[in-house]
C-alpha positions in Angstrom: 61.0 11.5 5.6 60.6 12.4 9.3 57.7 11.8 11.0 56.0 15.6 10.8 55.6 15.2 7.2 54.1 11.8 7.2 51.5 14.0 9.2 48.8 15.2 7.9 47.4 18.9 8.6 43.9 19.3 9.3 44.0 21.0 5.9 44.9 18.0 4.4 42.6 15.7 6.0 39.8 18.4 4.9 40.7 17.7 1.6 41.1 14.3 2.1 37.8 13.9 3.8 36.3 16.2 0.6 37.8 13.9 -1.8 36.1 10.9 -1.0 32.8 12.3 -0.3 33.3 13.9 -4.3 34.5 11.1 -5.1 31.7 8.6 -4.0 29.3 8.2 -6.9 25.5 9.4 -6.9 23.2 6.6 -5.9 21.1 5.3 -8.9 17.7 6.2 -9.4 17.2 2.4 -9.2 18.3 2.7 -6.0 16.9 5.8 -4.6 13.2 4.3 -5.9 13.9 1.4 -3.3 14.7 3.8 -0.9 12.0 6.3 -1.2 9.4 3.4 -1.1 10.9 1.2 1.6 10.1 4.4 3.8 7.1 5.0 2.9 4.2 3.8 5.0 1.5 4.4 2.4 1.7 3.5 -1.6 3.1 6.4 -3.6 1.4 6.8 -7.3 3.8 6.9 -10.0 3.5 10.6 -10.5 4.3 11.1 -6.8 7.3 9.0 -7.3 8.5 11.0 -10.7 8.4 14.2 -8.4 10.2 13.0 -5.5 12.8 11.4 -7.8 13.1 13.6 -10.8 12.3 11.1 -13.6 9.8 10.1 -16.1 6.9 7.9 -14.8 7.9 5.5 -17.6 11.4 5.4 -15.5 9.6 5.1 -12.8 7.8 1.8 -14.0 11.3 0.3 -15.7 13.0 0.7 -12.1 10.5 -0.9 -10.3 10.2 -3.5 -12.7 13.9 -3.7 -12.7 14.0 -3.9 -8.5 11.1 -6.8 -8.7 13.6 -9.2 -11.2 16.5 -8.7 -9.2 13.9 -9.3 -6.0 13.0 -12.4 -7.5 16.8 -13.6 -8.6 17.5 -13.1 -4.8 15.2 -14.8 -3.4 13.9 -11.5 -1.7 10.9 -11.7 0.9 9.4 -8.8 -0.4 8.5 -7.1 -3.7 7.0 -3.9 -5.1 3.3 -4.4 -5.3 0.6 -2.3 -6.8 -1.8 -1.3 -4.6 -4.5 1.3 -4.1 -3.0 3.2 -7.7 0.3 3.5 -5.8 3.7 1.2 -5.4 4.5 -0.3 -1.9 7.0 -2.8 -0.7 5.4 -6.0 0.6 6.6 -9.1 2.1 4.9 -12.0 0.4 2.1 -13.8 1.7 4.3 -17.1 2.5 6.3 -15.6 5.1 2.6 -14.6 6.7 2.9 -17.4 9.5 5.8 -16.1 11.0 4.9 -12.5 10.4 2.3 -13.3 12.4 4.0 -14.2 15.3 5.1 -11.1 15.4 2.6 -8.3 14.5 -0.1 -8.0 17.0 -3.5 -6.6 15.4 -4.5 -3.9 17.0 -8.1 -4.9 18.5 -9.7 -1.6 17.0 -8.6 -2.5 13.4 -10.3 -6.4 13.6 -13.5 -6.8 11.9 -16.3 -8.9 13.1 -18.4 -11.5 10.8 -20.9 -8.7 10.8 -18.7 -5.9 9.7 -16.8 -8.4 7.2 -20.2 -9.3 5.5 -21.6 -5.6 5.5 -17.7 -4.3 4.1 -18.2 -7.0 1.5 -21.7 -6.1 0.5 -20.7 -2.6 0.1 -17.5 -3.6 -2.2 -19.6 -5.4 -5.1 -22.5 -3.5 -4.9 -21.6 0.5 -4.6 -22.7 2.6 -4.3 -25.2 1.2 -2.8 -28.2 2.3 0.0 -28.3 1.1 3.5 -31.8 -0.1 3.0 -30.4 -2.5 0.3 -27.8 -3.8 2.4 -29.7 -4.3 5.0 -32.4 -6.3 2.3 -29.2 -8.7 1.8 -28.2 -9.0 5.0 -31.8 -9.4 7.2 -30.6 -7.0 9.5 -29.8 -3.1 10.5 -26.6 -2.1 9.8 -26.3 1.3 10.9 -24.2 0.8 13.6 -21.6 -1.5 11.6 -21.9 0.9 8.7 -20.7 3.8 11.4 -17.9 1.4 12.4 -16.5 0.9 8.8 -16.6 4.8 8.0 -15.1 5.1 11.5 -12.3 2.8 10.5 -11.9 4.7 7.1 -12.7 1.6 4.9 -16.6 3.2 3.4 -17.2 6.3 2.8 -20.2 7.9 1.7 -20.3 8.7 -2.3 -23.4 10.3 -3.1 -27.3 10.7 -3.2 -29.5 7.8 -4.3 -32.1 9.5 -7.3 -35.3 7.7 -5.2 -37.8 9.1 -2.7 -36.1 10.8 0.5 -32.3 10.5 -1.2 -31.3 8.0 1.0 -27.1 8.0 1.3 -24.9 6.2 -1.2 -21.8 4.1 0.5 -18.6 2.7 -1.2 -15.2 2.0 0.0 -12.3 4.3 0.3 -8.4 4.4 -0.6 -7.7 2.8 2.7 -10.3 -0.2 1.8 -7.8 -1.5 -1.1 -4.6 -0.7 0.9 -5.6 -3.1 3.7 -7.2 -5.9 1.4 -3.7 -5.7 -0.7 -5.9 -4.2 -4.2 -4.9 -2.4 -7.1 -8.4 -1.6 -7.8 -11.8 -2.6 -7.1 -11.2 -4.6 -10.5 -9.2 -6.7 -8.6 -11.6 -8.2 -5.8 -12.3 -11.6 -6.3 -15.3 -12.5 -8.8 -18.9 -14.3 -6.9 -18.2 -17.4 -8.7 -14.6 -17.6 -7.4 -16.4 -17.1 -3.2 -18.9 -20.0 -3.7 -18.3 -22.8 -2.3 -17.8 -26.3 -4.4 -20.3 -28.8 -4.6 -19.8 -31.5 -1.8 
């Protein structure tokens, strides 16, 4: 055979090039659930995730359980967490000391004692008044309450029914993201904060 026909044509290589594209298979929706949420910056709900995929939320939940085990067999630094009613990919906690060698918190998103204390008044008592938090605390809090809402993690949720209808406050969406919670249900219970006898 001469060397023109161990040439291809650019026909040929069309084909060629055609045939294994074609004949590459589809990725599994396993895999296209890992890839959808490893770009995500926010947690996607499982109904969010059906759409973008095209499957059943119970699909949904069998893949991502599916991801975790093989996560786990792998030794993986990172598994699919529920958080805020959504899925998200999250390193786990014991690779936090060298994680934080490398984020830096931006100085606008750290809370102070005050803000920490008023944030955690809000999350076990909403909704709740400023006047009662204030009761708790000793102090005004209007300012620190302003920062929170300003920082999207309270949000105002309604009228107290008592003289004046002073404003209710809870936390938002963003509140459960950043503390790493499935839902309120999941914050940590009084007895668990106190501190053990000496």
């Amino acid at each position: 055979m001469t060397k023109e026909h161990e040439e291809n044509t650019p026909i040929q290589e069309d084909i060629q090039e055609e045939t294994q594209f074609s004949s590459e298979a589809e990725p599994a929706l396993e895999s296209v659930v890992e890839a959808v949420l490893f770009v995500s910056d926010e947690p996607l709900s499982p109904n969010r995730l059906s759409d973008i995929v095209g499957t059943s939320v119970k699909h949904i939940r069998q893949h991502i359980k599916d991801l975790n085990d093989k996560y786990q067999a792998n030794n993986n630094a990172f598994r699919i967490e529920e958080i805020a009613g959504g899925y998200q990919i999250l390193t786990l906690s014991s690779f936090n000391p060298w994680l934080k060698k490398l984020l830096r918190v931006r100085s606008d998103s750290k809370l102070s004692p005050a803000s920490l204390e008023t944030l955690a008044i809000i999350a076990y008592k909403q909704p709740v008044i400023r006047a009662d938090i204030e009761a708790i605390r000793g102090v005004a809090v209007g300012e620190v309450v302003r920062s929170l809402m300003f920082k999207g993690l309270v949000k105002i949720v309604g009228r107290a029914e008592v003289l004046g209808r002073p404003m209710l406050y809870g936390t938002t969406k963003k509140f459960l993201e950043v503390f790493g919670l499935n839902t309120l249900k999941d914050l940590p219970k009084i007895e668990e904060l106190k501190k053990p006898p000496a």
